[in-house]
C-alpha positions as CSV (number, residue, x, y, z in Angstrom):
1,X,-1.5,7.3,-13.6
2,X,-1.1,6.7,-9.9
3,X,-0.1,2.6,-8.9
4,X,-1.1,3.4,-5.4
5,X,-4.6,2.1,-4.3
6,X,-7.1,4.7,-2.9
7,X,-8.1,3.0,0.6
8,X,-11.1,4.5,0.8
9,X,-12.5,2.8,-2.2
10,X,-11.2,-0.7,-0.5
11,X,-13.5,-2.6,2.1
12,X,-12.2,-3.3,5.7
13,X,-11.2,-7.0,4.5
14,X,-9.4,-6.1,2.2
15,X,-7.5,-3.6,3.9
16,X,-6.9,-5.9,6.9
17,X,-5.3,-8.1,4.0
18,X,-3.5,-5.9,2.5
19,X,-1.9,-4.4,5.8
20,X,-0.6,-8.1,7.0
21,X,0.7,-8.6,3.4
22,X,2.8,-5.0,4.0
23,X,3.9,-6.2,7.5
24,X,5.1,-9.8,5.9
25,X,7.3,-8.2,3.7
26,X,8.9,-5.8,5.6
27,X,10.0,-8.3,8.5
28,X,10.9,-10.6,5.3
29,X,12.9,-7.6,4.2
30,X,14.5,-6.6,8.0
31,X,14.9,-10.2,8.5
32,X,16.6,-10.5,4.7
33,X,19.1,-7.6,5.5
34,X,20.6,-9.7,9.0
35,X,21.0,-12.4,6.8
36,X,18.0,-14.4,9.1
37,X,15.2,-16.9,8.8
38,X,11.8,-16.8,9.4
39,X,10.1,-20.0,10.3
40,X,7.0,-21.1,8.0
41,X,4.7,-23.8,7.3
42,X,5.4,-25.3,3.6
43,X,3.4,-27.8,2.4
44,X,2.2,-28.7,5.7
45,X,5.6,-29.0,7.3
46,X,7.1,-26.7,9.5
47,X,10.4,-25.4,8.1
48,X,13.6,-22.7,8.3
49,X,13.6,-20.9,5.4
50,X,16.5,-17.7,4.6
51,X,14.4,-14.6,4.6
52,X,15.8,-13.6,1.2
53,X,14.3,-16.8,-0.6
54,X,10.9,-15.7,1.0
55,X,11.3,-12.3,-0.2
56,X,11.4,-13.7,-3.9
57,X,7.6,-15.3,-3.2
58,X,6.4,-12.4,-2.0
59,X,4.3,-10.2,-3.3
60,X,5.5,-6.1,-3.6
């Protein structure tokens, strides 16, 4: 059985989601791989966070 999702059977939303959720993770990953941070809102606070501890919240 194939994991991958047929996008054709998906509507636009849900594309659109899933397409910023790709992006996320790979500047998570580029990010993770300089050994950078991203910036991100936690609990309403604004905070640095190492892009490999975002990468383990993420999903694949």
């Amino acid at each position: 059985m194939n994991n991958k999702v047929n996008i054709e059977n998906i509507n636009l939303a849900e594309r659109i989601r899933l397409g910023v959720q790709k992006a996320l993770r790979k500047l998570a990953e580029e990010s993770a791989a300089k050994g950078e941070s991203l910036v991100v809102k936690v609990d309403g606070k604004i905070k640095e966070v190492p892009a490999e501890e975002l990468l383990m919240n993420l999903p694949k």
